[in-house]
C-alpha positions in Angstrom: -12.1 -105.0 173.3 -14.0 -105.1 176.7 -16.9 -106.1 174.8 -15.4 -109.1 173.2 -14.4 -110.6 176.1 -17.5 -110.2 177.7 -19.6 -111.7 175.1 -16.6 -114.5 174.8 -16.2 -114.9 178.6 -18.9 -118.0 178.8 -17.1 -119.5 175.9 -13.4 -119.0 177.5 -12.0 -118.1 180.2 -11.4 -114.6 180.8 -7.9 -114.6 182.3 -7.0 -116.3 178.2 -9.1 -113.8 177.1 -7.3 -111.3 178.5 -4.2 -112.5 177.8 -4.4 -112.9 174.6 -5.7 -109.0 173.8 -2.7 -108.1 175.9 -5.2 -106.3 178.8 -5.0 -107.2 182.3 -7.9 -109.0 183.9 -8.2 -106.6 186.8 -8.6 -103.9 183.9 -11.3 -106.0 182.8 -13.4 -106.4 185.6 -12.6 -102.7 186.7 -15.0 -101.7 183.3 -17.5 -104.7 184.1 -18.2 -102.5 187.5 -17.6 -98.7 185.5 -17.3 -98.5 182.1 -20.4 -100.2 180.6 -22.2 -97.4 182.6 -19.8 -95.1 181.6 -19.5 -95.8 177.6 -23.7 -95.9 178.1 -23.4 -92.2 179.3 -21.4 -91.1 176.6 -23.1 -92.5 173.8 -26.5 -91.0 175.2 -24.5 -87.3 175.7 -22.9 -88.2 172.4 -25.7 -88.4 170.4 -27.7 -84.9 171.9 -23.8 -83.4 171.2 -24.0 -85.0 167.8 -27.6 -83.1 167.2 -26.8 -80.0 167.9 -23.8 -79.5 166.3 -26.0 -81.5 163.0 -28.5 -78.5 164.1 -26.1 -75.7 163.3 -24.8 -76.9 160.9 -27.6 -77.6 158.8 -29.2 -73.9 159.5 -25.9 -72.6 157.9 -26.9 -74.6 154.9 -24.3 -77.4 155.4 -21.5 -74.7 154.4 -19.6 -74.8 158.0 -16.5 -76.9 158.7 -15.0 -77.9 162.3 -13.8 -74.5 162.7 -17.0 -72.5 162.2 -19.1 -74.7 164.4 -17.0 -74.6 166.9 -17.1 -70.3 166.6 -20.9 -70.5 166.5 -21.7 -73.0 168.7 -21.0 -71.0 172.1 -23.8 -68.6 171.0 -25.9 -71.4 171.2 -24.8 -72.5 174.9 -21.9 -75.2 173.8 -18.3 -74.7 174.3 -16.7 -77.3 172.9 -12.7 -77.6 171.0 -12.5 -77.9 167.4 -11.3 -81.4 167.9 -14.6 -82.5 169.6 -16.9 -80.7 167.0 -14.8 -82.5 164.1 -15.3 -85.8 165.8 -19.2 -85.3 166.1 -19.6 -84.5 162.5 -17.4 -87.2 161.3 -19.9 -89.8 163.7 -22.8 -87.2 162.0 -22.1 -88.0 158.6 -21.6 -84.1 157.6 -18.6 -82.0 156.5 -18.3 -78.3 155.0 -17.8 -77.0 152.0 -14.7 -77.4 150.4 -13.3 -74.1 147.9 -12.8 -75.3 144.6 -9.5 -74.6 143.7 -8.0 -73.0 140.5 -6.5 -74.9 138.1 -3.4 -74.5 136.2 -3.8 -74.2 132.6 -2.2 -77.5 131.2 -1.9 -78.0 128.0 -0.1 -74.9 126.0 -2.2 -73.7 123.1 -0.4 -74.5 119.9 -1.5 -71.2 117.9 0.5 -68.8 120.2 3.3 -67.3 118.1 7.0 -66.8 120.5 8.3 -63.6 120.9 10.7 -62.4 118.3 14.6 -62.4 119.3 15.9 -59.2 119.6 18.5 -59.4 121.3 20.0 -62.3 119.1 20.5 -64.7 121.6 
């Protein structure tokens, strides 16, 4: 949203700008002075997160979800929540393997005989 308006901001004025996003203009020229520098710093520590956890789970054959990573990882000098590790390898591209799951049988087979009545129901 910042971004918008600072690539709009020689085109319009940036108090419309604002205004029309619903942020305030202080708020605005608050991340002009922090947050490009800050977003910057994240993407760069972002993208050495995203190869390690790409890293780890590749050596495990691309098998482990969020929830393994983020059991392995600390032997490897990262602690990091589940919630973080999930977020890097959605932005990775990667996921674990999912079980396959069992079927129910859905179509009766039509050579099966019932059961006798015995009790004469």
């Amino acid at each position: 949203m910042y971004r918008f308006i600072d690539a709009e901001k020689t085109t319009y004025p940036v108090r419309l700008l604002c205004r029309l996003l619903g942020v305030g203009h202080s708020a605005f020229y608050q991340w002009l002075r922090t947050g490009r520098q800050r977003a910057a710093d994240r993407e760069r520590h972002d993208q050495a997160r995203i190869e390690a956890t790409w890293q780890t789970w590749w050596e495990h054959r691309g098998v482990y979800g969020a929830r393994r990573l983020t059991a392995e990882l600390p032997e490897r000098g990262h602690r990091w929540n589940r919630k973080a590790v999930a977020r890097l390898m959605r932005l990775a591209g990667v996921e674990g393997a999912h079980r396959r799951r069992r079927g129910k049988p859905r179509h009766k087979a039509t050579s099966t005989a019932t059961a006798p009545d015995l009790v004469q129901r």
